[in-house]
C-alpha positions as CSV (number, residue, x, y, z in Angstrom):
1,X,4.6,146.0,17.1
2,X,5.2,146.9,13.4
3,X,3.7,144.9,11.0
4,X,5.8,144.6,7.6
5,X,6.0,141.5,5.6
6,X,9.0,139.4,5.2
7,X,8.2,139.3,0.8
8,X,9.4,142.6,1.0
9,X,13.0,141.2,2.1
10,X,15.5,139.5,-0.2
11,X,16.0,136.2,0.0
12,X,19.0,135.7,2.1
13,X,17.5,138.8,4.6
14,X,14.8,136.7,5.0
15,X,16.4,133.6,5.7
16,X,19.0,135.3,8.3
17,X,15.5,136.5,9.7
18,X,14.0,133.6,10.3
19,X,17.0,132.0,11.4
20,X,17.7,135.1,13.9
21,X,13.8,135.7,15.1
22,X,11.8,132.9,14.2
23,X,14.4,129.6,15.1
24,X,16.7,132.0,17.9
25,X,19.6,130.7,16.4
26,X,22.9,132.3,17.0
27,X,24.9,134.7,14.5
28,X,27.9,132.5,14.2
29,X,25.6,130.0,13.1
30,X,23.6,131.8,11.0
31,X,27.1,132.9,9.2
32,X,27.6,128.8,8.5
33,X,24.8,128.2,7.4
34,X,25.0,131.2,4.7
35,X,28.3,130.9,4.0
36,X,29.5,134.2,5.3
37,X,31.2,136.0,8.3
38,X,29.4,136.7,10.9
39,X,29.8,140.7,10.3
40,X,28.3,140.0,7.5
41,X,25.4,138.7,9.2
42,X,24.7,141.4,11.5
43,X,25.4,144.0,8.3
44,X,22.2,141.7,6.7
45,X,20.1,141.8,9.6
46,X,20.5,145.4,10.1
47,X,19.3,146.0,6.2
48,X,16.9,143.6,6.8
49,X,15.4,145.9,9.9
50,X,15.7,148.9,7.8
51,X,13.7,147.5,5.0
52,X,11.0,146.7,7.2
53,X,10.6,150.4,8.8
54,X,12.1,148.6,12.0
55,X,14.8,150.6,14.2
56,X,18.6,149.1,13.9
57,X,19.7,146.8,16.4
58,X,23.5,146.5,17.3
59,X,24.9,143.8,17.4
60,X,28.0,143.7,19.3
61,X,29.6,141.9,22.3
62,X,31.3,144.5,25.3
63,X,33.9,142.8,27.5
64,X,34.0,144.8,30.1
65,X,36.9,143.7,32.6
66,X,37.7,144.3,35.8
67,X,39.6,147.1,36.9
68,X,43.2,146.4,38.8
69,X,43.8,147.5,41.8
70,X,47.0,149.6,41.9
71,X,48.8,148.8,45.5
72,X,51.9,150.6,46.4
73,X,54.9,148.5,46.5
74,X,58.3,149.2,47.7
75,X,61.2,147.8,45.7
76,X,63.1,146.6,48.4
77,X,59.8,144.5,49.0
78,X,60.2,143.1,45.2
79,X,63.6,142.6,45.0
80,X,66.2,141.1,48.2
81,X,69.2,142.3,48.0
């Protein structure tokens, strides 16, 4: 692991660190607590891994859904006549 020292952070990067690594807190409430959206959060973290010769993380959610099945359906079937 890297070592770099949180001094060299500003002082809102280091508190959305220690709120992030240190507490595990989530981003939404890291965003409350700071007064900001939580984009703006993730934008701060990923300065503050920068700043510390750390690789970016992404911070993102995927929904993946599930895929419909396509069934053939006749219209007389769907509609009665």
């Amino acid at each position: 692991m890297a070592n770099f020292s949180l001094k060299d952070l500003s002082e809102k990067q280091r508190d959305a660190w220690k709120m992030r690594y240190r507490y595990g807190w989530r981003m939404t409430q890291i965003a409350l607590v700071l007064g900001i959206k939580q984009p703006a959060v993730t934008r701060l973290l990923q300065r503050a891994h920068s700043s510390a010769g750390l690789p970016k993380v992404k911070y993102f959610n995927v929904k993946r859904t599930k895929p419909r099945r396509a069934t053939a359906r006749s219209l007389s079937g769907i509609i009665n006549y």
